[in-house]
C-alpha positions as CSV (number, residue, x, y, z in Angstrom):
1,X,27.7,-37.7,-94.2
2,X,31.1,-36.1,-93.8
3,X,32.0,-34.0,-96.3
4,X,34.8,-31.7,-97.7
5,X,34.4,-28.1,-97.5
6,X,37.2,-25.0,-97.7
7,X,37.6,-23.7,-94.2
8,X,41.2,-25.1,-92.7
9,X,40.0,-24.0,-89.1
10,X,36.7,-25.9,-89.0
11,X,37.4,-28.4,-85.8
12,X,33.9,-30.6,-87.0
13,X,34.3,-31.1,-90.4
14,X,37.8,-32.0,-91.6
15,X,39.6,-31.1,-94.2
16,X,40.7,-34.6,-95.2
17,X,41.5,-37.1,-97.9
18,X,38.9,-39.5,-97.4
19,X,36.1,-37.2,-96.2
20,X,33.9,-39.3,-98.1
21,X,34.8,-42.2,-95.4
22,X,32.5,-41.0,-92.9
23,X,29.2,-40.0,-92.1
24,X,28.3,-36.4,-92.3
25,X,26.7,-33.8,-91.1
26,X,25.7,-30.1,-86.3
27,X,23.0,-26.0,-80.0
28,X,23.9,-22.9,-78.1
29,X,26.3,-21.8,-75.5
30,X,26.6,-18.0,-74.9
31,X,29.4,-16.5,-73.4
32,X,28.5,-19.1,-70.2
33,X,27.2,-22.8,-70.9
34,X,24.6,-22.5,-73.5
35,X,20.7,-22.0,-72.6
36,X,21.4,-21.0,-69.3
37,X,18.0,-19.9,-68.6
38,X,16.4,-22.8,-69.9
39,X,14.9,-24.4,-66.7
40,X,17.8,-27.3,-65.6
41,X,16.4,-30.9,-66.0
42,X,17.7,-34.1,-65.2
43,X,20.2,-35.2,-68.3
44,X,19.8,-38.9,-67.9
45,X,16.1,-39.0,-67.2
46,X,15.5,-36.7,-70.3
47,X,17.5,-38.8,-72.2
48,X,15.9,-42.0,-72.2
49,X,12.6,-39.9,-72.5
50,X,14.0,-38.4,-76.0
51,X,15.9,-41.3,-77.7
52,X,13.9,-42.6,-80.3
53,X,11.6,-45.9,-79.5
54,X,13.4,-49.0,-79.5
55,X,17.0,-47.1,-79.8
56,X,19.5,-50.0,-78.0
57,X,22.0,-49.1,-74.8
58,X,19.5,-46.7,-73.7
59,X,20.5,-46.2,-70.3
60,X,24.5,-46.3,-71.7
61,X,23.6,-43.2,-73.6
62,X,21.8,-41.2,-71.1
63,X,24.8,-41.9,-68.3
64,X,27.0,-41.5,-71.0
65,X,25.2,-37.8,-72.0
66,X,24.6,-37.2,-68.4
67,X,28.7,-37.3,-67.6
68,X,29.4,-35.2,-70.4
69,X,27.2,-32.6,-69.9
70,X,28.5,-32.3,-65.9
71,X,32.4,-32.8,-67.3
72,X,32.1,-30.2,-69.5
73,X,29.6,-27.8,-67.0
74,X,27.0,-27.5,-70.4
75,X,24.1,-26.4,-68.9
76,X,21.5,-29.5,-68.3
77,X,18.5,-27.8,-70.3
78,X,16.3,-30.0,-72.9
79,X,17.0,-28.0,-76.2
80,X,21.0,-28.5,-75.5
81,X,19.7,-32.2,-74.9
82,X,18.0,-32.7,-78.2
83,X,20.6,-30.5,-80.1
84,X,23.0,-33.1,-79.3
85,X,20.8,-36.5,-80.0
86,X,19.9,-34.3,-83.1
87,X,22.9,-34.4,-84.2
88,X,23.8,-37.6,-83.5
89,X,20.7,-39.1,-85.0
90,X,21.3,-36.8,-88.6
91,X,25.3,-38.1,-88.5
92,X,24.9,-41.8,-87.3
93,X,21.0,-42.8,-87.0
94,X,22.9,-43.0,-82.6
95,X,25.3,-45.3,-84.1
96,X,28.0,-45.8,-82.3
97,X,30.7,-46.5,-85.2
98,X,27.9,-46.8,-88.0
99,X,28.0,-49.0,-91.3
100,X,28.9,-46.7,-94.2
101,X,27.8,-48.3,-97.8
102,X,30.4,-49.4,-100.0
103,X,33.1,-48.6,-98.1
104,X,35.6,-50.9,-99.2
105,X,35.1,-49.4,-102.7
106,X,35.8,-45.7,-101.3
107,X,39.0,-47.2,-99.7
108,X,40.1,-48.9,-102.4
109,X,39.8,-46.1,-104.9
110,X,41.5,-43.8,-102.3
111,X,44.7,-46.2,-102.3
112,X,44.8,-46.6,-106.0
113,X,44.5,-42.6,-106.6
114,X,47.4,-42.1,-103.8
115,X,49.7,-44.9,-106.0
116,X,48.6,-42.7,-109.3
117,X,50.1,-39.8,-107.6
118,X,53.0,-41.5,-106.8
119,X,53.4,-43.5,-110.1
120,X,53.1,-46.4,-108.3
121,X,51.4,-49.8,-110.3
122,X,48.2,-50.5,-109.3
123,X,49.3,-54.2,-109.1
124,X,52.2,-53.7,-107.0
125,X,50.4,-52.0,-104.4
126,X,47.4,-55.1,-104.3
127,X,50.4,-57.3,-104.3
128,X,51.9,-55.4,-101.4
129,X,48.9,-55.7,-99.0
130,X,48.3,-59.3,-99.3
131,X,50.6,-59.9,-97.3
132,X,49.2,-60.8,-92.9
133,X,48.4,-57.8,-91.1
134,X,48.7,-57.9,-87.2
135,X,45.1,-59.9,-86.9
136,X,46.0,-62.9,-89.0
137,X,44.1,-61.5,-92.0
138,X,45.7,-59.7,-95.1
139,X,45.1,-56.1,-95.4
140,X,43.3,-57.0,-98.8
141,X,41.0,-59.5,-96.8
142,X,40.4,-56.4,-94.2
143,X,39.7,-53.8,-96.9
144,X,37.4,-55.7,-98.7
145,X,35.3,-56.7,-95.6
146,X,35.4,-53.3,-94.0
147,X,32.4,-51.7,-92.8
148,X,32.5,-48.8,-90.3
149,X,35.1,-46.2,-90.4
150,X,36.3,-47.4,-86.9
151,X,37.5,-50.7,-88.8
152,X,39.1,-48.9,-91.5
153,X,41.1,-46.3,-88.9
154,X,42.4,-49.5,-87.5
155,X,43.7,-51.2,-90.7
156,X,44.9,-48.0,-91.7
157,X,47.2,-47.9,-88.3
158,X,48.3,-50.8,-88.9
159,X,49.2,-50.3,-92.3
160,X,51.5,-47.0,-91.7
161,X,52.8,-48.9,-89.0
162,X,53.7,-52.2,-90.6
163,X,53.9,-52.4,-94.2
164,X,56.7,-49.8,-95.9
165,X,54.3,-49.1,-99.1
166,X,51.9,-47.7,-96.4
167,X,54.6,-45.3,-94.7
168,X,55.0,-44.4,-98.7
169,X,51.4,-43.6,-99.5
170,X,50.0,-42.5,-96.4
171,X,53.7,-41.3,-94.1
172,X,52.1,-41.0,-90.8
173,X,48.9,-39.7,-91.7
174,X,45.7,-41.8,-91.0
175,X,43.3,-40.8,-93.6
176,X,39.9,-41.3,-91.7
177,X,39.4,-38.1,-89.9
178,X,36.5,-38.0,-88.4
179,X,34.4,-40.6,-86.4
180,X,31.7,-42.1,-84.3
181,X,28.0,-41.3,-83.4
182,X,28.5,-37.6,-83.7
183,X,30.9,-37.8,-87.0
184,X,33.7,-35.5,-84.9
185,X,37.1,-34.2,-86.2
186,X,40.0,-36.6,-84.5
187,X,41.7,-33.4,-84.9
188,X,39.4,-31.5,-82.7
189,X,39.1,-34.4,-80.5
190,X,43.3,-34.7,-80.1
191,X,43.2,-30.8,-79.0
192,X,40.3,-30.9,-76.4
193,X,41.1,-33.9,-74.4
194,X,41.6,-31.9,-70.9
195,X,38.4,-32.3,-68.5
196,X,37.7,-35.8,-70.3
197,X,36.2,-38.0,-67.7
198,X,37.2,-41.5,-68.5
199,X,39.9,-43.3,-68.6
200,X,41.2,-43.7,-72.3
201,X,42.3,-47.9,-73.0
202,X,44.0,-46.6,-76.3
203,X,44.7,-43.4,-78.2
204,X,42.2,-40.1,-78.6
205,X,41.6,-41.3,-81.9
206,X,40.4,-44.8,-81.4
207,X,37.8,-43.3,-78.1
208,X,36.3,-41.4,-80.7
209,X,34.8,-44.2,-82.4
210,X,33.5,-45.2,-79.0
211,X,29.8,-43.8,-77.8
212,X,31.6,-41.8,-75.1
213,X,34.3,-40.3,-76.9
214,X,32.2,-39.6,-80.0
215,X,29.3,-38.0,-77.7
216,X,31.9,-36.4,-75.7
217,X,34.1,-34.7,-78.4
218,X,31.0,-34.2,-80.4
219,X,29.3,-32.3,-77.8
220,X,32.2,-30.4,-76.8
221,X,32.4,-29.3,-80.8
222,X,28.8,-28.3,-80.5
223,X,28.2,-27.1,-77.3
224,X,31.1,-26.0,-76.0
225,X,32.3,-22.4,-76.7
226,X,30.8,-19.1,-76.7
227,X,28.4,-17.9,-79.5
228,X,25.9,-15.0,-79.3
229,X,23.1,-16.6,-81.6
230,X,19.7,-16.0,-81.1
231,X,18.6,-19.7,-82.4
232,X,19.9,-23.3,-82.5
233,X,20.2,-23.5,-86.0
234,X,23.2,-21.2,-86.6
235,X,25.2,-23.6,-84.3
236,X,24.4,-26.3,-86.3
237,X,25.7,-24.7,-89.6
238,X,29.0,-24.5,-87.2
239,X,29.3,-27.9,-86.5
240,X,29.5,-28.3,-89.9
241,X,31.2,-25.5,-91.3
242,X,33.4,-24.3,-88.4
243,X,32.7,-22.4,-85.0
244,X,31.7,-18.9,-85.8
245,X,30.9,-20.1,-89.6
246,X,27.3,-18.6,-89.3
247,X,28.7,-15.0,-87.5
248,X,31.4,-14.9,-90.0
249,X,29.0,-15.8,-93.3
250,X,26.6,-12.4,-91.8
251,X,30.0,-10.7,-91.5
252,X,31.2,-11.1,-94.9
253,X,27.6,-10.0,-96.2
254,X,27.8,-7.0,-94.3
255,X,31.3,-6.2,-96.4
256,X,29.6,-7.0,-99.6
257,X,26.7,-4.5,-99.1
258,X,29.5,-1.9,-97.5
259,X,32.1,-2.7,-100.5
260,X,29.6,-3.5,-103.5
261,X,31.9,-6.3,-103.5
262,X,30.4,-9.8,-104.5
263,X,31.8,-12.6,-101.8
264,X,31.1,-16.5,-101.4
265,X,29.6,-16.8,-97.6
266,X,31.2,-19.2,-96.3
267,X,32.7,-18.2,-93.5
268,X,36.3,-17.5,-94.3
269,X,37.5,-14.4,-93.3
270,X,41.1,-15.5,-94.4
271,X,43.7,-17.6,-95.9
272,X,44.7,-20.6,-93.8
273,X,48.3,-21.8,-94.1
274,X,49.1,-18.5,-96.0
275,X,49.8,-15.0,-96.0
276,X,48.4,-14.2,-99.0
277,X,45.0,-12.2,-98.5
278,X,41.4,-14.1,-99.3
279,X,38.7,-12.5,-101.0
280,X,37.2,-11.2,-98.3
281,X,40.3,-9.2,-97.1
282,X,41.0,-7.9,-100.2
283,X,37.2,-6.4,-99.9
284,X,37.7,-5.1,-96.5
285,X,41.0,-3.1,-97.8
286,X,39.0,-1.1,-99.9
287,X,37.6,0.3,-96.6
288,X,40.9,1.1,-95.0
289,X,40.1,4.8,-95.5
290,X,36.8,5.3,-94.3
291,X,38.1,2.2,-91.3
292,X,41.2,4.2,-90.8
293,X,43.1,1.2,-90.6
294,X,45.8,-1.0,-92.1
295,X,45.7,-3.3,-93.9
296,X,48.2,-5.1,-90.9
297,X,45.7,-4.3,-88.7
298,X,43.3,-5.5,-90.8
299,X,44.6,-8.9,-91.2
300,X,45.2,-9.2,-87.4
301,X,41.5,-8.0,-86.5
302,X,40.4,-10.6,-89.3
303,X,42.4,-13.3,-87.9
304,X,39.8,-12.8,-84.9
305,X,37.2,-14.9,-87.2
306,X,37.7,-18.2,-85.1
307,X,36.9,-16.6,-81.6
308,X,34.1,-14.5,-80.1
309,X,36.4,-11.5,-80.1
310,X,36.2,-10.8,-83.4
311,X,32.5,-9.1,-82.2
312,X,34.9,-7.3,-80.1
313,X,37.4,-5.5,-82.4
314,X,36.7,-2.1,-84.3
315,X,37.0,-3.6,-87.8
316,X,33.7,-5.5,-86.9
317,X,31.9,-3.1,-85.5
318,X,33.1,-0.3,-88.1
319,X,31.9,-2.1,-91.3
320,X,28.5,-3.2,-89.8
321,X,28.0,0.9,-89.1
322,X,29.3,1.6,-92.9
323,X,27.1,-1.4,-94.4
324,X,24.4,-0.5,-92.6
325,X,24.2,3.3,-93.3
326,X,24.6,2.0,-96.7
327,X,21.6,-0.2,-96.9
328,X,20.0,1.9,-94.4
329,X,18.8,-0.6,-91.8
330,X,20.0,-3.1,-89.4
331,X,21.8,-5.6,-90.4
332,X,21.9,-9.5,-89.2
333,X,24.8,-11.0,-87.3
334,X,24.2,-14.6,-88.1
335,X,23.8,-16.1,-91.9
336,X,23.7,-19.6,-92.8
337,X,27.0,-20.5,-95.0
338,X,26.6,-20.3,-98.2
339,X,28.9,-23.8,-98.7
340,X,28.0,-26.7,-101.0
341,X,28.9,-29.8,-99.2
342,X,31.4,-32.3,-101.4
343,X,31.2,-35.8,-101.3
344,X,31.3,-38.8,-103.4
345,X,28.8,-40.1,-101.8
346,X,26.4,-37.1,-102.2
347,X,24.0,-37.6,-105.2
348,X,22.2,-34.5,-105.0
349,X,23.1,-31.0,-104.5
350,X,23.4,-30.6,-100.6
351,X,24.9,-27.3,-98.4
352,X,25.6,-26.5,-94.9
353,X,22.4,-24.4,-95.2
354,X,20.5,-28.0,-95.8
355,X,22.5,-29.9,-93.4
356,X,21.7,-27.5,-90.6
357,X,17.7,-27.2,-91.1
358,X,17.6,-31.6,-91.1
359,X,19.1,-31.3,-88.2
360,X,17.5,-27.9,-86.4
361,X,13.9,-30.7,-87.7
362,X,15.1,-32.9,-85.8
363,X,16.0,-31.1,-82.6
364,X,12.4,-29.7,-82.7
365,X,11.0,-32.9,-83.3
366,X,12.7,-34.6,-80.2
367,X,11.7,-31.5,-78.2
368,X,8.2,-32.5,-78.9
369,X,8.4,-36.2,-77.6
């Protein structure tokens, strides 16, 4: 399932409102498309070999898989392959736009809370939606049939675009943001749409509730930027925490043993959406002497995080020499986040840590069909 978690950056999991609408849940491209010694294979052939018995469209997913590995030049290797059904089948079962249980309850409650905030009646707000929506139905007949969080995108549109009380409880703002078979950010999705190889019928948002778009986006998220990791399972904790979530998490561990400084590893180096410093830069400061640095040029090197040239910068490679002369070994440049994963739907205690090993399972379990 999709699920709520701190990091502002993180292009896979959303930082959104009904994060508890969608599914949740995350292989490994270097600094050229990931694997690249792997031995090439053919995509669509290996596809249909992988997908679980009696999985349905088989030959749509392969051609599908198959285009967006050329598109986006990932190279054609069968780990990257089963990283992506992996994926796919821990977020969706390879459901397209999949049924999520008691949805209409989770979007009901969502409405009522954004009224409560806005001191508007309960009643009013039922009242309000009864009336036709642009199928013939009432929004309240939609809601309280909806299934998938492709329906409920679409009623939500529809609702911000036709009814005032939505404009007031939602403005322009569609609350479902993420979707389809690989449970992508529509946010990611809306920033990475050049090189896409089909022709969109509607908007970004609406193609990612389609196979393609969600296997496209999806991989893109997962496949498709540069990461020195020395296994799979790292780039699954970034699908679901944020690229460079598992560098950063190893990162902040190495300030803790430098600093003494206790920090939550989750792969926030900084602040988003303010200047104010985070935990973790306020460690880092107490370094500035021995860094001989600023705390400016702190903040601009730690502003790296979300890109491979943050391995590139002196802050990075100055606190691993510190920390490690300190602990007196070699320290490790990837971590699993330390990030609980938040969710109504979540009964149990589950983390990014969790969420990456099911689905690092399942990628070793298709590489054995």
């Amino acid at each position: 399932m999709t699920v709520t978690i701190s990091r502002a950056s993180r292009a896979g999991t959303c930082l959104c409102l009904l994060a508890s609408l969608v599914l949740a849940g995350c292989t490994t491209k270097t600094s050229s498309p990931v694997s690249q010694t792997a031995k090439p294979v053919d995509v669509e052939t290996v596809v249909k070999q992988k997908l679980p018995a009696g999985q349905k469209d088989r030959s749509a997913w392969a051609k599908e898989l198959a285009t967006t590995f050329k598109s986006q030049e990932i190279a054609p290797s069968e780990e990257n392959i089963c990283s992506v059904l992996a994926v796919a089948q821990q977020e969706s079962n390879l459901v397209a736009d999949p049924v999520v249980p008691n949805l209409n309850k989770i979007a009901w409650k969502e409405i009522d809370r954004r009224a409560g905030q806005m001191h508007i009646p309960a009643l009013l707000v039922h009242t309000a939606l009864k009336i036709p929506s642009p199928d013939g139905r009432s929004y309240s007949e939609r809601l309280d049939k909806v299934k998938t969080e492709g329906q409920l995108s679409a009623i939500f549109d529809d609702l911000i675009d036709m009814v005032p009380m939505g404009q007031k409880l939602f403005g322009s703002l569609n609350p479902v943001r993420t979707g389809g078979p690989m449970q992508v950010s529509i946010a990611f999705a809306e920033k990475h749409t050049r090189g896409y190889p089909w022709k969109m019928e509607g908007t970004v948002r609406q193609e990612v509730f389609t196979r393609r778009g969600g296997l496209w986006f999806g991989t893109y998220h997962l496949l498709n930027y540069p990461a020195n990791y020395t296994q799979p399972i790292y780039r699954f904790a970034d699908f679901n925490a944020g690229w460079y979530a598992s560098r950063n998490a190893a990162f902040q561990s190495a300030v803790s043993k430098a600093t003494g400084v206790k920090l939550a590893l989750d792969g926030d180096l900084i602040l988003y959406n303010t200047d104010k410093p985070g935990s973790t830069e306020l460690a880092v400061r107490k370094l500035a002497g021995k860094l001989e640095m600023s705390d400016s040029q702190i903040h601009r090197a730690l502003q790296k995080g979300d890109s491979i040239d943050f391995e590139k910068t002196d802050l990075y490679e100055q606190v691993y020499a510190l920390a490690e002369r300190k602990a007196g070994k070699k320290l490790p440049r990837e971590m699993l986040p330390g990030i609980t994963l938040e969710s109504p739907k979540i009964t149990r205690s589950l983390t990014t840590a969790w969420f990456a090993k099911r689905v690092d399972d399942r990628r070793a379990a298709c590489m054995k069909r």
